[in-house]
C-alpha positions in Angstrom: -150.7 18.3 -159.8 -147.0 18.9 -160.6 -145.3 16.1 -162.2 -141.8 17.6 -160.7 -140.3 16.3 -157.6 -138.9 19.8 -156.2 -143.1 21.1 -157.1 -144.7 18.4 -155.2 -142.6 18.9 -152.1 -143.4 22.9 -152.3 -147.3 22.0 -152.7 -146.9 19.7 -149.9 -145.1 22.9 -147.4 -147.1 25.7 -149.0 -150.1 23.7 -147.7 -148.4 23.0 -143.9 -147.4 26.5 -143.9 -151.3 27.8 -145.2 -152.5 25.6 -142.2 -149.9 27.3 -139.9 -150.9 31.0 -140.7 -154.5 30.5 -140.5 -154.3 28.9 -137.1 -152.4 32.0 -135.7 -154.4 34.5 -137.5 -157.2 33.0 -135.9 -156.0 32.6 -132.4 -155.0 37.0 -132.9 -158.7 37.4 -133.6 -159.7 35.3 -130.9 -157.6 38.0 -128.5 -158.8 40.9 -129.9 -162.6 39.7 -130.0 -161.9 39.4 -126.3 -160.8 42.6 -125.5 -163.5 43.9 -127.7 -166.1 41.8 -125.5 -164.5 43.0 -122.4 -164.8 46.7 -123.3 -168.3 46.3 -124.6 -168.8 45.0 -121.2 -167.4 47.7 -119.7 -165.2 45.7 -117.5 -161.6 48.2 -117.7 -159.5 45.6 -115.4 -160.5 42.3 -117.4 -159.8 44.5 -120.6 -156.8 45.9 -119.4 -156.0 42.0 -118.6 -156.8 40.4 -122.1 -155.6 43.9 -123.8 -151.9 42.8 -122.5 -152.7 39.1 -123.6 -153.3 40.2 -127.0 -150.3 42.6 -127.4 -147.6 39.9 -126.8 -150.1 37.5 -129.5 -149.7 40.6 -131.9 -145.9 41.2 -131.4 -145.4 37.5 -131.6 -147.3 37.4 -135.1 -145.2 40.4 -136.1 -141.5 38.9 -134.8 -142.5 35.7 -137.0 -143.9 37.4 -139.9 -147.5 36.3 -139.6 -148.6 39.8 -140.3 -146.5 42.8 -141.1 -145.4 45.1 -137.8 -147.4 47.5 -138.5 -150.5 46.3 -138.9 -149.8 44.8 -135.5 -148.9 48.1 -134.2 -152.4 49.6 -135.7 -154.1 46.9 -133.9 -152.4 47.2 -130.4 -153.2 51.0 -130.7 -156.6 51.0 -131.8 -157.7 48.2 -128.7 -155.1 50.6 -126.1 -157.1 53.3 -127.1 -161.0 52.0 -126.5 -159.7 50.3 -123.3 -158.4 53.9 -122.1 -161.7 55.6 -123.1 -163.1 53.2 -120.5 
């Protein structure tokens, strides 16, 4: 553990800010696993539905640079895609 004021303040937001991303990253799996689920289902209106849910989750990840635009971009495209070949 840092002995420096400054350090143990950094340790203690590095660790808030860990917490933060891994709680959105996991809520943008949980939307895509959806639409995944939905498609596997074969249900085109509910993964039409939960395909829209989990753009604005991506784009809002992106905007606040939980993961880099365009992965997010890749990610909408590749779920817009497989609900389309519905």
């Amino acid at each position: 553990m840092a002995n420096i004021k400054q350090q143990k303040k950094r340790v203690i937001t590095n660790e808030k800010r860990h917490l933060r991303n891994v709680a959105v990253k996991s809520e943008l799996k949980t939307q895509v696993r959806r639409v995944r689920e939905a498609i596997e289902a074969g249900d085109k209106e509910a993964a039409q539905k939960q395909l829209l849910v989990a753009s604005k989750a991506l784009d809002k990840a992106a905007g606040r640079g939980f993961i880099h635009k365009n992965q997010a971009a890749e990610r909408k495209s590749k779920l817009a895609k497989a609900v389309n070949n519905l």
